[in-house]
N, C-alpha and C positions, 0 to 999 in steps of 0.2 A: 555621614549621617549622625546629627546630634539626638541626643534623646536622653529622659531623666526617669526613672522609676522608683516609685517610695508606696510604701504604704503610711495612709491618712486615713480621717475620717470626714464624713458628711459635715459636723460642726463649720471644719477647715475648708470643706471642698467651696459650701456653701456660707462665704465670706467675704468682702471687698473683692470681687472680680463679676467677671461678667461671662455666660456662657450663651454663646447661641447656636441655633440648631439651623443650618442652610434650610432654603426651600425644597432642595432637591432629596431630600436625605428623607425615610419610610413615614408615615406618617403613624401614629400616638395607636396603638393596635394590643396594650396588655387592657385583659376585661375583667371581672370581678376572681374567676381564679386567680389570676396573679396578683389581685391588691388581696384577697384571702391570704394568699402565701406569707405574702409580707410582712403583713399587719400580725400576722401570726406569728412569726420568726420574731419579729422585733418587741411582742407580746411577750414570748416568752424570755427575754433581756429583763423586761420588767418586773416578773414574777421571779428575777433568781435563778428559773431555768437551766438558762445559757447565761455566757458573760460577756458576752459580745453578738452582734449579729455581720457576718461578712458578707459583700453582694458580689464579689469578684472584681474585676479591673476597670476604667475609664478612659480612654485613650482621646486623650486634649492637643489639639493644636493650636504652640499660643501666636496670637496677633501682637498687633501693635497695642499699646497702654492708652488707656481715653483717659483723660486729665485725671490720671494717678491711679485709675482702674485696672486691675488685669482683666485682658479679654481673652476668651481661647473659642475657639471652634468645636465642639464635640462630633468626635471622629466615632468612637463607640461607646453606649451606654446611653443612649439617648432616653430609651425607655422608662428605667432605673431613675435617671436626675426628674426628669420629669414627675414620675410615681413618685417622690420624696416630695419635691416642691407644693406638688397635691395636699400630700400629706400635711406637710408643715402647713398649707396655708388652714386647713380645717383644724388643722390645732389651733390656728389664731381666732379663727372664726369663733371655734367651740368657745374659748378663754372670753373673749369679748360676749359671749350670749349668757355666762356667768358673771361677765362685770368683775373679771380677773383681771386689770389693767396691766398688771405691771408687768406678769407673766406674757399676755399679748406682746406690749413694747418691745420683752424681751426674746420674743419669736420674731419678730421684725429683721433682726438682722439676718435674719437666714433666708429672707425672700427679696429684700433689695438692698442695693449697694448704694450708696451716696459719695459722688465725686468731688474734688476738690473747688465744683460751682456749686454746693451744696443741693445740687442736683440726684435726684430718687430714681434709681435704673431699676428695673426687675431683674435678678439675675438670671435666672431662667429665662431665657425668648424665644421661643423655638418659633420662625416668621410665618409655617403655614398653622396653628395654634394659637392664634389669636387671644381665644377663649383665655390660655394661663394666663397670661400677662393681663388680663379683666378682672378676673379672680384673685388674681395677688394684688393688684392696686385697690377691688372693692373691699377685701377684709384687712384693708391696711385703715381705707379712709371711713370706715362705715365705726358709725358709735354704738357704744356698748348698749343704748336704749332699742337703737333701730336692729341692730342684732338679734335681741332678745325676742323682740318683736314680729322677728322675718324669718319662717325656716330654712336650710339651708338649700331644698330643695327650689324654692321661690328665688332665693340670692341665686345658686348659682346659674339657672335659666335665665335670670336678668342681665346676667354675662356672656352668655353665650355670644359668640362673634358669627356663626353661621351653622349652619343645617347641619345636616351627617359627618360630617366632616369633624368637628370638636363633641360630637356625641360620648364618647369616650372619656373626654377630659373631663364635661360635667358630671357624670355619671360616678367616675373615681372621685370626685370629691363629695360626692351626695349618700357614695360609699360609704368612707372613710367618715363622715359625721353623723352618720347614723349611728357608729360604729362607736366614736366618740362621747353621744349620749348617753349611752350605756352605761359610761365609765364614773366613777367620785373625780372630787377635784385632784387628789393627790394621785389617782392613777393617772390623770390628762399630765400631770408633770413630769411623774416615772417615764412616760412614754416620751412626750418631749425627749429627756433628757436620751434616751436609750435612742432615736432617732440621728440624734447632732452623735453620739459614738457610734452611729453605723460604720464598720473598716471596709477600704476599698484599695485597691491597688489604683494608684494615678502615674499615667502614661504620658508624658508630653513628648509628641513625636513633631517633626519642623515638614512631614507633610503623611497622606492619609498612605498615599503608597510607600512608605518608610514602615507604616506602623504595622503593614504586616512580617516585616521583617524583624523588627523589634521582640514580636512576641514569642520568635523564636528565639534568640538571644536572653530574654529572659527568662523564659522557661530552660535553656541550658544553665543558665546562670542559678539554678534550684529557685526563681522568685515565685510566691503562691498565686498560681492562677487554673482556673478553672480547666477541668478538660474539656468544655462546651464551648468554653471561648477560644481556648488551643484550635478546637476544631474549624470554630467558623472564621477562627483567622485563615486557616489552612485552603479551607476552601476558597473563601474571597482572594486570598494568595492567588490560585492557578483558575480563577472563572475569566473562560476568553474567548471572545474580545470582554476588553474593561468598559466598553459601554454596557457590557446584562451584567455587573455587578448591582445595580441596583435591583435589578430583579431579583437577582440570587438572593439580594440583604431581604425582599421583602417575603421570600420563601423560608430564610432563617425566622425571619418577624412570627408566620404563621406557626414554624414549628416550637418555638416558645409558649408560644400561646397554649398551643397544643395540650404538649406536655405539663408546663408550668413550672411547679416547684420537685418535679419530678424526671428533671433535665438529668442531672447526675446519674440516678438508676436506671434514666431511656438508655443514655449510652453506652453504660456498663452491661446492661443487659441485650443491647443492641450489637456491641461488641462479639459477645460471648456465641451471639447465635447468627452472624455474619460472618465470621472472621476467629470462629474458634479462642476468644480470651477467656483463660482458663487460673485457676488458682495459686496456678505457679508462675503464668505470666506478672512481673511487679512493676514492670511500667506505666501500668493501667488501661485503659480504654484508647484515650486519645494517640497513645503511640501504637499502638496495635491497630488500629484503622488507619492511621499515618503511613506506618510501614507496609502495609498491603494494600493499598490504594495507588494506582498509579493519576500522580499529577495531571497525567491530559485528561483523567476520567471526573474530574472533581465533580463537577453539576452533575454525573448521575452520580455520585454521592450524595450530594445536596437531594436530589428529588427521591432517591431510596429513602433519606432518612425524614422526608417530609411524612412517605408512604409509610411507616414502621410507627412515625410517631402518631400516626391517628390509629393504626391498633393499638398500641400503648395507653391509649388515651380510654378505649374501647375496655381493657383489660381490665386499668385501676378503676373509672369507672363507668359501670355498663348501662346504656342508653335503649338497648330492646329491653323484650318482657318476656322473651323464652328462657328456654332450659338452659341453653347456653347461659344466660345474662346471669340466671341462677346461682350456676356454677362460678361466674366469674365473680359474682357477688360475696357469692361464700370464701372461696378465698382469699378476698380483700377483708372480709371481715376480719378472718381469721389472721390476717397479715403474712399470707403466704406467698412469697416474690419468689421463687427458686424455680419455678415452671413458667414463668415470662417472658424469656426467649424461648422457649420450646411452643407458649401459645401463638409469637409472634410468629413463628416460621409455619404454626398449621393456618394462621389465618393468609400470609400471603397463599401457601399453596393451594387454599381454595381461591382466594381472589385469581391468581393466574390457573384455574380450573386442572389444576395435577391432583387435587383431592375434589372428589364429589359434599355434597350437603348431606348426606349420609353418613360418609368415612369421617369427615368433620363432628359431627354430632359425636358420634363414638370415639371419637380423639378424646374430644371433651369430657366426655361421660366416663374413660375408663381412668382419664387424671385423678377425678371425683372419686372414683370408687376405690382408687390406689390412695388415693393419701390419705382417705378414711380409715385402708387398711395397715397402713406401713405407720400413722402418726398415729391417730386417735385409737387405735387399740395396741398397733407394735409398740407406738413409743418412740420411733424410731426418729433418728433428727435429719432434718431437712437437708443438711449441708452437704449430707454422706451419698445425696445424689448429682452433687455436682462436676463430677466430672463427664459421669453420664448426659446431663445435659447438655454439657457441654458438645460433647461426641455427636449427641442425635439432630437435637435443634441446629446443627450447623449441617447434618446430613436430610435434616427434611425441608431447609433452606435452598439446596443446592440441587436437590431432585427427589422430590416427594413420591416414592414408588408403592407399593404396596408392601413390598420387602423391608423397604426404609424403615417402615409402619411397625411391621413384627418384629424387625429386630429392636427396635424400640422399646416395644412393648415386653419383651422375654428379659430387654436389660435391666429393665423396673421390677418386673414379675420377682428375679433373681434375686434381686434385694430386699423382699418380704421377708419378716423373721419367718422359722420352720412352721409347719401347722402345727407343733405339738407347743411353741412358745407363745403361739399364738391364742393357742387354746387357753395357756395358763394368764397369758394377760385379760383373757375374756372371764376367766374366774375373780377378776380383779375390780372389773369396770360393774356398778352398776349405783341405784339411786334410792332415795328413801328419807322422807323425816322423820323415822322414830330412830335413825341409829345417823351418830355425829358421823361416822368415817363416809356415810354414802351420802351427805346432805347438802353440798353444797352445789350451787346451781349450773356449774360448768360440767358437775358430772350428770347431771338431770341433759344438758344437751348431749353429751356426749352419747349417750344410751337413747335420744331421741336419731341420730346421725344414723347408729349403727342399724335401729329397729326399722327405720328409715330406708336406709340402703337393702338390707334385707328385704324389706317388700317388692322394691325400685325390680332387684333382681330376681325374684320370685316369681313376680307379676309379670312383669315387661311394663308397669306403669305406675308413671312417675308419683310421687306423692309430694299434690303442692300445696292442699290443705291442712291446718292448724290438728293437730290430733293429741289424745292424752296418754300419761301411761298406766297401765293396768297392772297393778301384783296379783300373779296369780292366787299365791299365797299369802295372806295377811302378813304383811312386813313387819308388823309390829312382833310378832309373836317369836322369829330370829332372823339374825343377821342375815343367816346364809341366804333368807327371802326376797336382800336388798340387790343381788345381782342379776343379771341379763337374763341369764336362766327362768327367771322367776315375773320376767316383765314381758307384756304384748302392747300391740300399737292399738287403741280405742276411740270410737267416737266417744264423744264426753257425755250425749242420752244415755248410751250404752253403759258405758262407766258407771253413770248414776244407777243402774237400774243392778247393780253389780253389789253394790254398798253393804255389807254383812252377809254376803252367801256363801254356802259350801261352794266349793271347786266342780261338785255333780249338778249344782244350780247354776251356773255362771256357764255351764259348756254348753247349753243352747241361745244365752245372748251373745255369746263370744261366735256363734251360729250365723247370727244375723250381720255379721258385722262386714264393710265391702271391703274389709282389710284382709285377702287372701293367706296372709301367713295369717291371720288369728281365725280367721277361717280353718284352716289347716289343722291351726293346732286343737282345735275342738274335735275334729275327725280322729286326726292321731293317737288323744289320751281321752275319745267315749267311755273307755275303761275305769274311768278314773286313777289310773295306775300311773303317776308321776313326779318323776323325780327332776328337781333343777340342774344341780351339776349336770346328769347325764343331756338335758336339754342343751346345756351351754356347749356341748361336747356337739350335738347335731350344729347348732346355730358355729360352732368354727368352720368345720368344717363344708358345710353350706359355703359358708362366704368364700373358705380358703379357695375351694375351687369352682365358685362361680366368677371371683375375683382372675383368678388366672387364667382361665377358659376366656 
């Protein structure tokens, strides 16, 4: 078994040779997330960001030479050369509808090869893809007038080679030059340039069933390759018979898509709550699904991680308009990934019906209410719960019981700071423009979260409308005014109707209000007898043990 591995760049890949893509082999299936992804990654090249953009490995088999050409076969990476070629051709297009000639000419060489009969090959040909090889010869021969003239949307339907089937191809390229509009001329260069330095690892294997054996030898051999490609070699490896390998490849296609530039953390997080990979495991994801998988089970591999990756997909981002979606929304806002095996394990166990749509809802809901409590008031960091997830997300994976559920639950609970720290961080949190220390707008939300949550659990109902906040006390007048203590949730009429009154005048609009805590508290302090801290001192403890209840 011969075979060569180096790392290169797109510049090199896409140069004097020829690549073609079999009829047999999935057909063109990345959609606007994954040219999103990309154009982003290689965006950021531009900006200085990064210093490089890596797409992972290419695995070439080479043919016979056509009069001085290299030709190879692409075994894997079809996707990827394809999405480049896109690219490069709408950078020529973009250049030529500016009547940048020289820069066009000089994108030229990255879209076709010229043989020794001075003959113009496209290098990309993928045979059921038609539409590329239309596309790279019409913004090759098309002039800088009739460019300027044509948009790109018009050019590249004038390409099109057939119906549904290249929908895809035109669409990335109509992408990609929408994209490019946008840009000055000297960003369309940066980008060029940062495009031809894409790194990839290149594989020339002397046949397809070699190359999965290859990428185990390199990867002992420490060469950089992805743990998504490790795997889906892994799987294609043992899929049997080797006739459903092309199904397999078009189930890996789907989950690509799926996920997108989000492959890395499906795994790692898919790992963790499948198969227990934990903090101290340092081989990563791909050998830890490696090692506890056995070989005859690959395809329900392959179809578990199809099913995982459309919850994943669900999680980063969410597609209903309930509470759930809410909740997963706010997360993502917030950039909190450390409960995503633990979501994915509650949503399978509702889909195989071990959790009710009930038990589910309160999964979700007491995530919300714990990280509200354990982050935005403890403070506390996110990482210090990962072993625990580890632990549970693999125990509610494996049999979702009710017990599962509360032990779960008491492992989280246990990790809250004490009520009494709790208390003191609540003397900490709160908001105000007349005083610099409580003014800026992340603690305006924060104290919106918490006023927020307080209601959620007072009430029993949810709060999905826009609400203001109220000082009870004129904040202007001291600090001490600017904390929780001293804030209720208000409609914004109410508010206005609020605007210079005593505390003995504002406790019958604070009456009217459908916000049962500020309801509450107008009943509580009729007296007018009230103090903030000692308030802050009710509102911890409220949460502390509504939160763990």
């Amino acid at each position: 078994m011969a075979f060569e591995a180096r790392q290169s760049t797109v510049g090199k890949l896409l140069n004097d040779s020829i690549y073609r893509i079999p009829r047999n082999q999935r057909a063109y299936v990345w959609d606007e997330h994954n040219w999103k992804d990309l154009f982003e990654d290689i965006k950021l090249v531009t900006e200085e960001v990064a210093t490089s953009h890596f797409i992972g490995s290419i695995v070439l088999m080479e043919e016979e030479e056509e009069d001085s050409l290299g030709v190879f076969t692409i075994i894997d990476g079809q996707q990827r050369v394809i999405t480049l070629t896109l690219l490069l051709s709408s950078l020529m297009f973009a250049f030529k509808k500016r009547n940048m000639i020289n820069h066009a000419n000089g994108t030229k060489k990255y879209l076709v090869a010229i043989d020794t009969k001075d003959v113009e090959h496209a290098i990309v040909a993928p045979e059921n893809h038609l539409s590329l090889t239309r596309i790279v010869e019409g913004v090759i021969a098309i002039s800088p007038e009739d460019a300027a003239a044509m948009s790109a949307v018009a050019f590249s339907k004038s390409k099109r080679a057939s119906g549904s089937k290249d929908e895809l191809i035109v669409k990335a390229f109509q992408y990609f030059s929408a994209s490019f509009a946008k840009m000055k001329d000297e960003e369309l260069l940066a980008f060029r340039d940062a495009v031809i330095s894409v790194a990839y690892v290149n594989i020339k294997s002397s046949s397809e069933e070699d190359s999965y054996t290859i990428f185990e030898i390199l990867n002992a051999r420490g060469i950089e390759l992805e743990d998504h490609e490790l795997l889906k070699n892994y799987i294609m490896r043992y899929i049997h018979p080797i006739e459903k390998r092309d199904d397999a490849k078009q189930v890996w296609s789907e989950i690509e898509a799926t996920v997108g530039s989000n492959m890395k953390a499906f795994l790692r997080h898919y790992a963790i709550q499948k198969y227990r990979l934990g903090q101290g495991d340092k081989d990563g994801a791909y050998k830890k699904i490696r090692d506890f998988t056995d070989p005859k089970k690959a395809a329900d591999l392959l179809y578990d991680l199809r099913l995982k990756a459309g919850y994943y997909a669900e999680i980063v981002e969410p597609t209903s308009d309930d509470r759930n979606a809410e909740i997963l929304s706010f997360l993502r806002t917030h950039n909190v990934r450390v409960f995503r095996p633990l979501l994915m394990s509650l949503m399978h166990a509702r889909e195989i019906e071990q959790l009710t749509s009930e038990q589910y809802d309160d999964a979700i809901g007491f995530i919300y209410r714990f990280y509200i409590c354990y982050k935005i008031i403890g403070g506390m960091e996110s990482n210090h719960l990962s072993d625990s997830i580890v632990k549970h997300s693999y125990a509610i994976e494996l049999n979702c019981t009710q017990q599962v559920l509360d032990e779960w639950k008491n492992s989280f609970n246990e990790k809250l700071p004490s009520e009494e720290t709790f208390r003191i961080n609540l003397l900490s949190l709160g908001w105000s423009h007349s005083w610099p220390l409580y003014s800026e707008t992340k603690l305006k939300d924060r104290c919106k979260l918490v006023l927020a949550l307080l209601e959620e659990l007072k009430s029993g109902v949810r709060v999905s409308e826009a609400f203001t906040i109220e000082h009870i006390l004129p904040d202007s007048q001291a600090q001490e005014n600017s904390i929780i203590g001293n804030l209720l949730m208000l409609e914004e009429r109410l508010n206005a109707k609020c605007k210079d009154k005593s505390l003995k005048e504002k406790l019958p609009i604070y009456a009217e209000s459908r916000y049962a805590t500020t309801r509450a508290f107008a009943k509580r302090y009729a007296n007018g007898c009230f103090d903030v801290k000692k308030r802050v001192d009710f509102i911890a403890k409220d949460l502390f043990e509504m939160v763990i209840r």
